[in-house]
PyMOL Python script that loads the backbone (N, CA, C, O; Angstrom):
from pymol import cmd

cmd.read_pdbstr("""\
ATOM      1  N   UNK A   1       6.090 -15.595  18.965  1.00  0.00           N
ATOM      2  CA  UNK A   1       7.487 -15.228  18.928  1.00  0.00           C
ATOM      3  C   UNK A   1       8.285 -16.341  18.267  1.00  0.00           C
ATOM      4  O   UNK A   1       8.410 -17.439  18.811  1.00  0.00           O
ATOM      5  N   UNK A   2       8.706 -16.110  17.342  1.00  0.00           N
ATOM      6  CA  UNK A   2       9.865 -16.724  16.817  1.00  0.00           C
ATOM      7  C   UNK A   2      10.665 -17.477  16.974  1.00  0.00           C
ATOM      8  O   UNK A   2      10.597 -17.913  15.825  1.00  0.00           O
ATOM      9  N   UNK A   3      11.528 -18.143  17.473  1.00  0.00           N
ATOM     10  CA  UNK A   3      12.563 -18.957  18.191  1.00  0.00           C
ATOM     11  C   UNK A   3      13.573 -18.978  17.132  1.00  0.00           C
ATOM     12  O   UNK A   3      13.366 -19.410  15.998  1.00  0.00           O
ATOM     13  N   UNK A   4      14.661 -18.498  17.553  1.00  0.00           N
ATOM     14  CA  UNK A   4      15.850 -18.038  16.196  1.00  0.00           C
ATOM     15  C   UNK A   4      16.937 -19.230  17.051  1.00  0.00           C
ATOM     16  O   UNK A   4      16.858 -19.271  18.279  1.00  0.00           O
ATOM     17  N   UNK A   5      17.701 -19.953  16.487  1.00  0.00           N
ATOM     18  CA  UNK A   5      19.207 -20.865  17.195  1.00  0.00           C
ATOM     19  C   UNK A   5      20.131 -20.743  16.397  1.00  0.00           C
ATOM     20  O   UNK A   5      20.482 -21.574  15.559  1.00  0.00           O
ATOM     21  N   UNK A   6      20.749 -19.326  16.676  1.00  0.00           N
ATOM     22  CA  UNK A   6      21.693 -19.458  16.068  1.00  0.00           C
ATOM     23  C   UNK A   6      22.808 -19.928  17.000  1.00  0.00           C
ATOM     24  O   UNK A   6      22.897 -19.862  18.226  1.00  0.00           O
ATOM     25  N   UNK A   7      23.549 -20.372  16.168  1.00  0.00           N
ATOM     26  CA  UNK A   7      25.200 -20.609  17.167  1.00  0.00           C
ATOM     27  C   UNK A   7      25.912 -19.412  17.233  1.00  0.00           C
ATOM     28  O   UNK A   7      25.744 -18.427  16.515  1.00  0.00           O
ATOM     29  N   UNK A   8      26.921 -19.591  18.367  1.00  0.00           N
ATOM     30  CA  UNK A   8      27.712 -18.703  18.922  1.00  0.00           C
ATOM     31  C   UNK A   8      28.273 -18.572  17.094  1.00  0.00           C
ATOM     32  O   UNK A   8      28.110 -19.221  16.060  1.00  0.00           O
ATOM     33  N   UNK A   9      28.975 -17.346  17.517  1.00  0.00           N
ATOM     34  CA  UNK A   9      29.806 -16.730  16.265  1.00  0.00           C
ATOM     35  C   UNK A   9      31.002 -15.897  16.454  1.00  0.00           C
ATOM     36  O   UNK A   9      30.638 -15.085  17.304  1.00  0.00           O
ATOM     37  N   UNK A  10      31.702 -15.745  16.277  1.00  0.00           N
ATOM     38  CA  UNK A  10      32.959 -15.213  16.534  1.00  0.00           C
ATOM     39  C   UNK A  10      33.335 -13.100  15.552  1.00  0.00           C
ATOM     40  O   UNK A  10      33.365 -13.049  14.322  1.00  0.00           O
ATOM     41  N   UNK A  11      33.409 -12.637  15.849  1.00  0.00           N
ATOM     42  CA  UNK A  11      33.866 -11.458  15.218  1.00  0.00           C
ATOM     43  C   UNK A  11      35.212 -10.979  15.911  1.00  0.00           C
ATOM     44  O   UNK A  11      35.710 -10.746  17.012  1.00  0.00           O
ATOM     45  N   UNK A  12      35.562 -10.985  14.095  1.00  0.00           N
ATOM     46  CA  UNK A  12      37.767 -10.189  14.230  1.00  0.00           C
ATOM     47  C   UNK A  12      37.757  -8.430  13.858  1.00  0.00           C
ATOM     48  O   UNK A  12      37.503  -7.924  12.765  1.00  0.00           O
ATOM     49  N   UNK A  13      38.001  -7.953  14.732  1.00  0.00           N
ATOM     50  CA  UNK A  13      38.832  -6.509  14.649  1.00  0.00           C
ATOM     51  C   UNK A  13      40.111  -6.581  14.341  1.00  0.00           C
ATOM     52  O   UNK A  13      40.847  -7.531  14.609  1.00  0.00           O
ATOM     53  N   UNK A  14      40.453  -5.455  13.695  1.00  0.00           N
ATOM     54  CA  UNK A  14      41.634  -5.016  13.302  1.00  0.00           C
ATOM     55  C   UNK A  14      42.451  -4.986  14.046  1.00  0.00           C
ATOM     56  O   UNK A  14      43.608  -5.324  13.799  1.00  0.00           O
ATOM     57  N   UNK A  15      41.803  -4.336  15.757  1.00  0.00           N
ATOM     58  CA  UNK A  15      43.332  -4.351  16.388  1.00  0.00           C
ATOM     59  C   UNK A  15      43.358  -5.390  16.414  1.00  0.00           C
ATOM     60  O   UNK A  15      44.551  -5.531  16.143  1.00  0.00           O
ATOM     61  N   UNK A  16      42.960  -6.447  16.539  1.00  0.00           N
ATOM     62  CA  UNK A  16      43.448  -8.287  16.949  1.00  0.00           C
ATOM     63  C   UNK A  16      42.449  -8.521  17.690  1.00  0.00           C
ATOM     64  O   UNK A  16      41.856  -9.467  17.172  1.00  0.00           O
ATOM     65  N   UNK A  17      41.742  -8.081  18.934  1.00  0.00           N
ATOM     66  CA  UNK A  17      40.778  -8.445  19.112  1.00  0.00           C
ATOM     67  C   UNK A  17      40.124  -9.416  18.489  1.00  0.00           C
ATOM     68  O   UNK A  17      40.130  -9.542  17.264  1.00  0.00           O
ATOM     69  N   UNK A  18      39.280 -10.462  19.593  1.00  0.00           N
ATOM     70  CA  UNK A  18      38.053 -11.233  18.892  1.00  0.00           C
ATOM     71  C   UNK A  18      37.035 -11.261  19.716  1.00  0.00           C
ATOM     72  O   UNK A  18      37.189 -11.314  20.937  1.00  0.00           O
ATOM     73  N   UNK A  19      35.818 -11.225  19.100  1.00  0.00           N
ATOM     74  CA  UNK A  19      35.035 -11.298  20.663  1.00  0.00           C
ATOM     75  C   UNK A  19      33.865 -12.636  20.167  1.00  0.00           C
ATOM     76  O   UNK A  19      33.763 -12.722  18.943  1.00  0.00           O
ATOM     77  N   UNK A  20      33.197 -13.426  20.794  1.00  0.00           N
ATOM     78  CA  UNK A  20      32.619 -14.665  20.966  1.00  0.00           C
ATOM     79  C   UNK A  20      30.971 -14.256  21.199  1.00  0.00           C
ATOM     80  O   UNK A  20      30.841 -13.974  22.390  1.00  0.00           O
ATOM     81  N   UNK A  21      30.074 -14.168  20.699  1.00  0.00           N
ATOM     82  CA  UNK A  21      28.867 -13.599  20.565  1.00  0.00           C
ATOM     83  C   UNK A  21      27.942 -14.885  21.453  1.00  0.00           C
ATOM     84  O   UNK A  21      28.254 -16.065  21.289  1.00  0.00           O
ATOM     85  N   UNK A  22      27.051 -14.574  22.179  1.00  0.00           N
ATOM     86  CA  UNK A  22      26.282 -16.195  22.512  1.00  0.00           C
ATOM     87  C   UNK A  22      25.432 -16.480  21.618  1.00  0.00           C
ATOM     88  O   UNK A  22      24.917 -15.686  20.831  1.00  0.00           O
ATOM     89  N   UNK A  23      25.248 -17.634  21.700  1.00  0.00           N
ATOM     90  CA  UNK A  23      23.609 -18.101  20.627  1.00  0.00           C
ATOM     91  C   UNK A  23      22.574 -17.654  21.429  1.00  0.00           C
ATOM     92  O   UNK A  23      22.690 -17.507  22.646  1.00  0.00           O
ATOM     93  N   UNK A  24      21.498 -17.417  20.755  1.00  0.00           N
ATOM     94  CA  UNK A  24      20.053 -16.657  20.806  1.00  0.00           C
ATOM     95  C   UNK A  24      19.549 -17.718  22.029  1.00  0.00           C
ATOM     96  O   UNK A  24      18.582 -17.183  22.571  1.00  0.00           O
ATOM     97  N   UNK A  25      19.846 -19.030  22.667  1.00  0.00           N
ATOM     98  CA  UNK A  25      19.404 -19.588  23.296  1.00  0.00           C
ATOM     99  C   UNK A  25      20.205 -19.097  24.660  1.00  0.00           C
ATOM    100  O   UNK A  25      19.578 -18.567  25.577  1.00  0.00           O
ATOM    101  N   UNK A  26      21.859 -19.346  24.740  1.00  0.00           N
ATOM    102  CA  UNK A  26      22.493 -18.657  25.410  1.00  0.00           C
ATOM    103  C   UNK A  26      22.378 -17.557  26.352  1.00  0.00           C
ATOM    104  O   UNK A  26      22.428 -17.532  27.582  1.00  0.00           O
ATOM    105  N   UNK A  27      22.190 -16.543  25.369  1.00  0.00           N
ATOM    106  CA  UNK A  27      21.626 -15.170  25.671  1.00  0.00           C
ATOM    107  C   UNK A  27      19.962 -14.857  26.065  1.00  0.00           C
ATOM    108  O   UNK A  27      19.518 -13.818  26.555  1.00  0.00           O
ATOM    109  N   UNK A  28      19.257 -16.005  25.715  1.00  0.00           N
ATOM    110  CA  UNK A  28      17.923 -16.125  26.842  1.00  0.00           C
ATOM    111  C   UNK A  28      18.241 -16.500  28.414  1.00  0.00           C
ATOM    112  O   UNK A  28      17.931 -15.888  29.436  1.00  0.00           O
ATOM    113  N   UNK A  29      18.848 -17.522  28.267  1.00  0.00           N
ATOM    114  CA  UNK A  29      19.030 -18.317  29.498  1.00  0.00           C
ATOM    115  C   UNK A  29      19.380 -16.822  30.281  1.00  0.00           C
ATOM    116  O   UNK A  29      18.662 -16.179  31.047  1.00  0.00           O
ATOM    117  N   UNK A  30      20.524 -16.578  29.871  1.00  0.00           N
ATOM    118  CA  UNK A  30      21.492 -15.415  30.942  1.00  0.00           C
ATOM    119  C   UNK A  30      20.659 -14.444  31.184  1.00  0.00           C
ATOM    120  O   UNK A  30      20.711 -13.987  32.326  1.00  0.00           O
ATOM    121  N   UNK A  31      19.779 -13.909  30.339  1.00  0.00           N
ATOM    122  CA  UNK A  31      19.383 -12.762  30.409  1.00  0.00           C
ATOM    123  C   UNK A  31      17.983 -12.903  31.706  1.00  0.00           C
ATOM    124  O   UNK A  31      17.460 -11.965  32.308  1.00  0.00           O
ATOM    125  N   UNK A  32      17.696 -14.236  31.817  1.00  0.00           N
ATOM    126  CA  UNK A  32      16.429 -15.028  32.229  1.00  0.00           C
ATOM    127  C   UNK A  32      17.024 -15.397  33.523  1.00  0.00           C
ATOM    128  O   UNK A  32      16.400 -15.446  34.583  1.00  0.00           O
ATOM    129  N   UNK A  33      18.517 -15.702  33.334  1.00  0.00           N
ATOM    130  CA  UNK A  33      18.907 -15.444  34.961  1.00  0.00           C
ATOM    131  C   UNK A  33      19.256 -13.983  35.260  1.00  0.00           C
ATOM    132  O   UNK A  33      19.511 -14.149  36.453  1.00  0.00           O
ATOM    133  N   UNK A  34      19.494 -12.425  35.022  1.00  0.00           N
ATOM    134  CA  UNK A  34      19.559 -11.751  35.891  1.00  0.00           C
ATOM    135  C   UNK A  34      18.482 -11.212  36.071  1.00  0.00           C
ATOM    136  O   UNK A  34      18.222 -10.393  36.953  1.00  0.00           O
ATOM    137  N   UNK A  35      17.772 -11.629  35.249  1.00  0.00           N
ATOM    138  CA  UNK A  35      15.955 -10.784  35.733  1.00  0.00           C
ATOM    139  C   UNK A  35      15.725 -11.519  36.654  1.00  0.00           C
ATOM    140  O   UNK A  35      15.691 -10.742  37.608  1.00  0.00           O
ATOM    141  N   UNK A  36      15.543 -12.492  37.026  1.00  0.00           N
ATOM    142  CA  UNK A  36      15.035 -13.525  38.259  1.00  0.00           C
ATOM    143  C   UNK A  36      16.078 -12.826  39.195  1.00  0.00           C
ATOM    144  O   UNK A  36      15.521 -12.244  40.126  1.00  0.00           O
ATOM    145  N   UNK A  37      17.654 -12.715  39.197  1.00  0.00           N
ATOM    146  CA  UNK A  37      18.413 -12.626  39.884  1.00  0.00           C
ATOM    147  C   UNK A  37      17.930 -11.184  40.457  1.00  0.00           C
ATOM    148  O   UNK A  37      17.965 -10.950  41.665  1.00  0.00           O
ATOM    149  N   UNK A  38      17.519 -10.324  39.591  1.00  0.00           N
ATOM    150  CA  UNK A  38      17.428  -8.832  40.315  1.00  0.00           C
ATOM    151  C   UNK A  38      15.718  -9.173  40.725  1.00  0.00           C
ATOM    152  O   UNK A  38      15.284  -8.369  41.550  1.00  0.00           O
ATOM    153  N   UNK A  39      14.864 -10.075  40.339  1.00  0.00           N
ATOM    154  CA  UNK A  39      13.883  -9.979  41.658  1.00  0.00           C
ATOM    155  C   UNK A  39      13.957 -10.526  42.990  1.00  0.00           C
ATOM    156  O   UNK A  39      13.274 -10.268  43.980  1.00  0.00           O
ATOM    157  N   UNK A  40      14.923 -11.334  42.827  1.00  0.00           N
ATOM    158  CA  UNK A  40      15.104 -11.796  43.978  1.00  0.00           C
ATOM    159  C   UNK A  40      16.179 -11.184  45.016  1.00  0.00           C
ATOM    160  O   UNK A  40      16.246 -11.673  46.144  1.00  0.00           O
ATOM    161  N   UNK A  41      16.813 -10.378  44.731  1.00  0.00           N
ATOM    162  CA  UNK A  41      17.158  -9.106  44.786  1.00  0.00           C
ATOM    163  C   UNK A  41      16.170  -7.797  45.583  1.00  0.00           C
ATOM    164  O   UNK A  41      16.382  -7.129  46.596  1.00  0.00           O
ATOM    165  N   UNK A  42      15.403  -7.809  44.917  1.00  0.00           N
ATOM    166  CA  UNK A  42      14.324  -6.558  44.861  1.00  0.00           C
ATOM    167  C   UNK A  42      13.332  -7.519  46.204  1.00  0.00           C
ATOM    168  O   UNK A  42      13.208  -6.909  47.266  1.00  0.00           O
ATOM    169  N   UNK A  43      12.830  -8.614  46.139  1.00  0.00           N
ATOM    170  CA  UNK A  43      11.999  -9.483  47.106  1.00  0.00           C
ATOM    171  C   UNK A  43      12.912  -9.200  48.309  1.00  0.00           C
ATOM    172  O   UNK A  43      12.472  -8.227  48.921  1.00  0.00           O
ATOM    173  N   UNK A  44      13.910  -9.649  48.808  1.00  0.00           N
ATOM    174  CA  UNK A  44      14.980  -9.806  49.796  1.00  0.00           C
ATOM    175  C   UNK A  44      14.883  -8.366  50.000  1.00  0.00           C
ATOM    176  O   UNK A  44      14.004  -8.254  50.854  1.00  0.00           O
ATOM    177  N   UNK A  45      15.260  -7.310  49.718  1.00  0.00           N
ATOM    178  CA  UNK A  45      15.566  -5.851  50.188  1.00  0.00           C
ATOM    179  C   UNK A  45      14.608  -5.323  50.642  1.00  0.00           C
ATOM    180  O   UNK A  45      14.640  -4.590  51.630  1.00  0.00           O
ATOM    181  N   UNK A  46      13.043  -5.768  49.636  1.00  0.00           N
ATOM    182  CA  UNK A  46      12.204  -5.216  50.834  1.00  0.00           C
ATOM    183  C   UNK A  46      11.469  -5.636  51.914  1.00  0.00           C
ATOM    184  O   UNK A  46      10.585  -5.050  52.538  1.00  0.00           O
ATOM    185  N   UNK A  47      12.005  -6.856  52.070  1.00  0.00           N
ATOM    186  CA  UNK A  47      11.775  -7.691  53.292  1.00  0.00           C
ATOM    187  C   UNK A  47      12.457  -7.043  54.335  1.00  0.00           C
ATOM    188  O   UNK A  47      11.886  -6.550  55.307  1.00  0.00           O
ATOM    189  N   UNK A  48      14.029  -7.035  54.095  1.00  0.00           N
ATOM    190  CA  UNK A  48      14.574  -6.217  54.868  1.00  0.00           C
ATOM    191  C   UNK A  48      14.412  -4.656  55.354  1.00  0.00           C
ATOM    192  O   UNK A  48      14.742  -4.172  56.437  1.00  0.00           O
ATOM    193  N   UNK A  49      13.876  -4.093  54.359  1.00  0.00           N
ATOM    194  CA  UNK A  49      13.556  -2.707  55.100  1.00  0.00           C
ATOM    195  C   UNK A  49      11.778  -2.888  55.783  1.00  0.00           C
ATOM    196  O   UNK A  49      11.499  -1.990  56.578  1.00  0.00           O
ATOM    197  N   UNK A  50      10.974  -3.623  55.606  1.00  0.00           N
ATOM    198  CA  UNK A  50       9.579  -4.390  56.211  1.00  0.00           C
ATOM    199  C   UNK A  50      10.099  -4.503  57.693  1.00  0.00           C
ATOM    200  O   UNK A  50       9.515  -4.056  58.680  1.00  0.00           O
ATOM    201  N   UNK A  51      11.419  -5.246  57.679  1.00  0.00           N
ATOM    202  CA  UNK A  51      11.303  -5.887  58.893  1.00  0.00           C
ATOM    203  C   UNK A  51      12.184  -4.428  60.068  1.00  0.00           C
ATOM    204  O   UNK A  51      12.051  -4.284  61.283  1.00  0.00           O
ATOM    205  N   UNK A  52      12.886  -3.725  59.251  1.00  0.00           N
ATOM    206  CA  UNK A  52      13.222  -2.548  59.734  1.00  0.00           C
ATOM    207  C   UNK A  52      12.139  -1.288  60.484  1.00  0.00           C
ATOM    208  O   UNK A  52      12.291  -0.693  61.552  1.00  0.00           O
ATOM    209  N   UNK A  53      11.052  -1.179  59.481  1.00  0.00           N
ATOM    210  CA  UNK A  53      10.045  -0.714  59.608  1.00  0.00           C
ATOM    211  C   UNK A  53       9.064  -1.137  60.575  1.00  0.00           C
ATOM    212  O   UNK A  53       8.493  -0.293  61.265  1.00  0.00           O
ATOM    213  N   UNK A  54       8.810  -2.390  60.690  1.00  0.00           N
ATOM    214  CA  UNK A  54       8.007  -3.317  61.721  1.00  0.00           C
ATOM    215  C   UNK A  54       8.729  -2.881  63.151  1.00  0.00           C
ATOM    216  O   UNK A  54       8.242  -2.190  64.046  1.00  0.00           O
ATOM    217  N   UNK A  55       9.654  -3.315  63.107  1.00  0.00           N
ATOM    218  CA  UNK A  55      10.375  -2.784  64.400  1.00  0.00           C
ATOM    219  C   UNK A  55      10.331  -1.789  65.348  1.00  0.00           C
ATOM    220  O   UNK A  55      10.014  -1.773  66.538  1.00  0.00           O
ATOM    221  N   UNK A  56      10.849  -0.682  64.298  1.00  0.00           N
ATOM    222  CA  UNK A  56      10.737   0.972  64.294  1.00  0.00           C
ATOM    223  C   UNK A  56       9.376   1.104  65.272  1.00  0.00           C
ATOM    224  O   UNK A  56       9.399   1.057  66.502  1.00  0.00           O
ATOM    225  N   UNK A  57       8.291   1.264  64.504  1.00  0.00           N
ATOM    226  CA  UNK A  57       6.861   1.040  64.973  1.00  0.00           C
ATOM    227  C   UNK A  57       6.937   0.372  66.325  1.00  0.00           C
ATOM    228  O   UNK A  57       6.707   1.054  67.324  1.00  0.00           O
ATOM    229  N   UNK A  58       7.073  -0.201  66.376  1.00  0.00           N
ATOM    230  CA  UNK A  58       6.688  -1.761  67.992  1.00  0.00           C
ATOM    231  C   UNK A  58       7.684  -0.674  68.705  1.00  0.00           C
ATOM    232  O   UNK A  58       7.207  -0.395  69.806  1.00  0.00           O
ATOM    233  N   UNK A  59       9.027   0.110  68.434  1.00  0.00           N
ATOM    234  CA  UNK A  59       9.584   0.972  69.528  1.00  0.00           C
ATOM    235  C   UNK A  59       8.660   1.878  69.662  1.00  0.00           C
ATOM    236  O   UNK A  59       8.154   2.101  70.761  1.00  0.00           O
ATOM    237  N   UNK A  60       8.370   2.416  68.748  1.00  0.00           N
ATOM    238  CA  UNK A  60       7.534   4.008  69.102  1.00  0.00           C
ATOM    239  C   UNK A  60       5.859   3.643  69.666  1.00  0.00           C
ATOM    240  O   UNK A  60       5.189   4.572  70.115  1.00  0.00           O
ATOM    241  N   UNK A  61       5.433   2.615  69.615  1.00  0.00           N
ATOM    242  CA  UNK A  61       3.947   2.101  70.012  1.00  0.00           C
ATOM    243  C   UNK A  61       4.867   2.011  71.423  1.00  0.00           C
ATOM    244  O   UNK A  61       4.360   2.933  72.061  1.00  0.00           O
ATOM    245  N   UNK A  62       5.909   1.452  72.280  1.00  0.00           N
ATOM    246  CA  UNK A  62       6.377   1.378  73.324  1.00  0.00           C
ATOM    247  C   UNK A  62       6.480   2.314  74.304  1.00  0.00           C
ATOM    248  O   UNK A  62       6.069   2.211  75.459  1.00  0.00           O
ATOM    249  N   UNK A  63       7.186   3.461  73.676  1.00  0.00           N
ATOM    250  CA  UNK A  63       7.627   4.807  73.752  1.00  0.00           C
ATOM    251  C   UNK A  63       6.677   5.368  73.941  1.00  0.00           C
ATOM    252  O   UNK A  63       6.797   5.942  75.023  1.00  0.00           O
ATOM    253  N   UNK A  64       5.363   5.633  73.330  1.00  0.00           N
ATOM    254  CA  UNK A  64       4.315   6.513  72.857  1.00  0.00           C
ATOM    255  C   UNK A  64       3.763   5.884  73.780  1.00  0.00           C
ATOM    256  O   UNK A  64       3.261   6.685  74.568  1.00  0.00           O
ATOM    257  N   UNK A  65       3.526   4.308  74.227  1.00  0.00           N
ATOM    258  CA  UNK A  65       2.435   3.782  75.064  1.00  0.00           C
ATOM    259  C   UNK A  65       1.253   3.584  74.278  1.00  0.00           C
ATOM    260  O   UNK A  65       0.295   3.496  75.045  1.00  0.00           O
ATOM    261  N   UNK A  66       0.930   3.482  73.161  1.00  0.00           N
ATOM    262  CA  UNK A  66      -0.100   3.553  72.412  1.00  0.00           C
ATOM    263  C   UNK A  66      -1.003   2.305  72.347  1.00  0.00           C
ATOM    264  O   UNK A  66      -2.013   2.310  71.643  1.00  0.00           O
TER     265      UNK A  66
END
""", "prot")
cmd.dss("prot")
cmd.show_as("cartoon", "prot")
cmd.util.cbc("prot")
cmd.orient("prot")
């Protein structure tokens, strides 16, 4: 893979608008934090429904007498 660095760059619209583009390094980083951010995300939630589930069970093994 390639490794491209470009610098940030700027683009003008007509209405006046400007908008600020990131550099190719920029836009790794960020993108490299919400993928981590949504597994850790995704790790945490199903811990939480594990530990929901674990529970559940240990009542009905109680209940049931099993």
């Amino acid at each position: 893979m390639k490794k491209m660095n470009k610098k940030r760059y700027n683009e003008k619209y007509e209405e006046g608008s400007n908008l600020i583009w990131p550099s190719e390094e920029e836009d790794q980083i960020t993108r490299k934090f919400y993928r981590d951010l949504s597994h850790l995300a995704k790790n945490i939630e199903g811990k939480i429904i594990k530990k929901k589930s674990n529970f559940i069970k240990q009542i009905i093994i109680k209940v049931l007498g099993k």
